[in-house]
N, C-alpha and C positions, 0 to 999 in steps of 0.2 A: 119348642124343643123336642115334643115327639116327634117320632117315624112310626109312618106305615110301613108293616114289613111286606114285601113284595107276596103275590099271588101266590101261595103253597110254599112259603117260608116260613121258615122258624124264628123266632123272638127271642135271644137267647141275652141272658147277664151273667157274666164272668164273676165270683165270689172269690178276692184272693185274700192270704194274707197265712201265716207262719199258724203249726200246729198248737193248737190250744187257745186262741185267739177266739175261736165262739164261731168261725165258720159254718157250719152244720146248723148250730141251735139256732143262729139268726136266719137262715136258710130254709129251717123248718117254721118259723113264725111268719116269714112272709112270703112262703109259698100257701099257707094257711091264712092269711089276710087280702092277699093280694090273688088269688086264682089260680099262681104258678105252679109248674112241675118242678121239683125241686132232684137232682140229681147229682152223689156225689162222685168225681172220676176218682179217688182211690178206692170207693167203694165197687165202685166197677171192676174194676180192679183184681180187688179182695173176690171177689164174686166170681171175678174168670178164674181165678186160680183154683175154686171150687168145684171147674165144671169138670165133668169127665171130659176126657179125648179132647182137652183146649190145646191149639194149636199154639197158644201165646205161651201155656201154662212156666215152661223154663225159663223162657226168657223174662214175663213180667215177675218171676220167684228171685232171680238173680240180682234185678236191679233192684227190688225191694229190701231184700235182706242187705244191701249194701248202703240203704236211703239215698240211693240215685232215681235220679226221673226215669220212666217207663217212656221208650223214645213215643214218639206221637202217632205213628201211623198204627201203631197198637191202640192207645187211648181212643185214638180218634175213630176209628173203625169202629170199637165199641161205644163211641157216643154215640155215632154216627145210627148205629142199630136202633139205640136206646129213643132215639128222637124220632125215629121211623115208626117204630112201634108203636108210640105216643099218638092220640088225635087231640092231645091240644097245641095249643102254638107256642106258648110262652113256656121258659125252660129257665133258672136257675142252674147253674151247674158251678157245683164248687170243687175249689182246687184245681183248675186248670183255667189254661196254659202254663206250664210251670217253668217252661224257658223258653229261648226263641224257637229252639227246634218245633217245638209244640205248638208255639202261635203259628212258625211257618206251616204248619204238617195241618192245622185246622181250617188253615185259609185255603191249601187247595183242596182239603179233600170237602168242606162243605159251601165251594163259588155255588152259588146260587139255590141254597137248600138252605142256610141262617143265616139270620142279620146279626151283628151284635149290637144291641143299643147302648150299655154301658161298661162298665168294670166299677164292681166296688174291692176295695182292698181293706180290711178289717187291721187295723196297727195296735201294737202289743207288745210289752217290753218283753224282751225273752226269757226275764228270769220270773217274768208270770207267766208266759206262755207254758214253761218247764214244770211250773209247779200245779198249774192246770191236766197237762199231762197225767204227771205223777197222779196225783189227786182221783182220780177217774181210773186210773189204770189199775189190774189186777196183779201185773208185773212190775209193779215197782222196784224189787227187791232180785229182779233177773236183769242180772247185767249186760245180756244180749237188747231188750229191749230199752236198756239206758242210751247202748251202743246205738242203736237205729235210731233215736230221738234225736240225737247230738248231731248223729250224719246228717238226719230228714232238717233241723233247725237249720245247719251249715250249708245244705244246698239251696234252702230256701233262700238265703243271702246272698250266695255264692252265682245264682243261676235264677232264680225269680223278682227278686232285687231289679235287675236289668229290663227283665221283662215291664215287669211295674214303669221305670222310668220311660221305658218307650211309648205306652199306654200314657203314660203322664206328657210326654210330649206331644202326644197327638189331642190331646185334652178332653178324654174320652173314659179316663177313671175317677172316682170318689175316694177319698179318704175317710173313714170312718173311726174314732177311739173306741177302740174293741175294749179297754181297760177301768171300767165300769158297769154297771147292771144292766143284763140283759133286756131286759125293760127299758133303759136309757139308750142301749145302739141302739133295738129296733127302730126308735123315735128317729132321731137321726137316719138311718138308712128311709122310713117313713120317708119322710121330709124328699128325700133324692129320688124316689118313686115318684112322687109328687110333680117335683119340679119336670119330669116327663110326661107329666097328663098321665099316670098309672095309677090309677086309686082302688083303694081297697075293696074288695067285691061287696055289691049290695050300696056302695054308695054312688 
């Protein structure tokens, strides 16, 4: 079931699945187990909007505040760096493709620079995802970022739903129950590393 990834390519696994779902945390356990670069694209994001003199800075500020997708050839250009810079192979990146524009906008701009070996998708009812949220956020009580949750929950459905399904038809995603202990996904995601001949570093 593994691949070798081609001569001076990238090894890449797509992490998806709806805000508050554990994306990041399981992310950060097995980029820490497994040897991977673990990278998140709204953190990316978040991070252009920081920089001086970003060329994105308006455009990724607008789709944000609206919890719409950041179209791809912004995302992607910033993975795209993020992976160059990098001298290892393997790459975790969560939260994207977030819709088809972004799977198509990933497939040209890295032919022959990543593979992807899988997609896992993290599932989560939403009214624990919402309270996960809350739960962690310092905003709780600001009705702007109740607004952005609700829109980012809705597009997830609305526009990465689809995504998911295509990924599912091509037989090339995981499903994982995000709706228990992190201890417990890890294991399970564990288990799907596994099943690719990816094992955890030192073993």
């Amino acid at each position: 079931m593994t691949r070798t990834p081609k001569l001076g390519t990238k090894r890449v696994v797509f992490v998806l699945g709806p805000p508050g779902c554990g994306k990041n945390t399981q992310c950060r356990m097995v980029a820490k187990a497994f040897g991977f670069m673990y990278v998140s694209a709204d953190q990316l994001l978040r991070n252009e909007l920081q920089s001086a003199g970003s060329q994105y800075k308006a455009r990724i500020e607008s789709y944000m505040t609206d919890g719409k997708v950041v179209p791809g050839d912004i995302t992607c250009r910033l993975l795209e760096r993020y992976l160059q810079s990098a001298r290892k192979i393997n790459f975790l990146i969560a939260g994207f493709p977030k819709n088809e524009e972004n799977r198509e906008a990933w497939n040209k701009a890295t032919k022959h620079k990543a593979d992807v070996e899988f997609i896992l998708c993290i599932e989560c009812p939403e009214d624990v995802c919402m309270d996960r949220c809350l739960q962690r956020s310092s905003s709780t009580r600001n009705e702007d970022f109740l607004e952005i949750l609700e829109k980012t929950i809705t597009t997830f459905i609305t526009e990465t739903r689809p995504t998911i399904a295509y990924f599912e038809s091509q037989r090339i995603i995981h499903f994982v129950n995000g709706n228990q202990s992190k201890e417990k996904v890890f294991e399970q995601i564990k288990k799907i590393f596994e099943s690719y001949d990816i094992h955890p570093v030192g073993k």
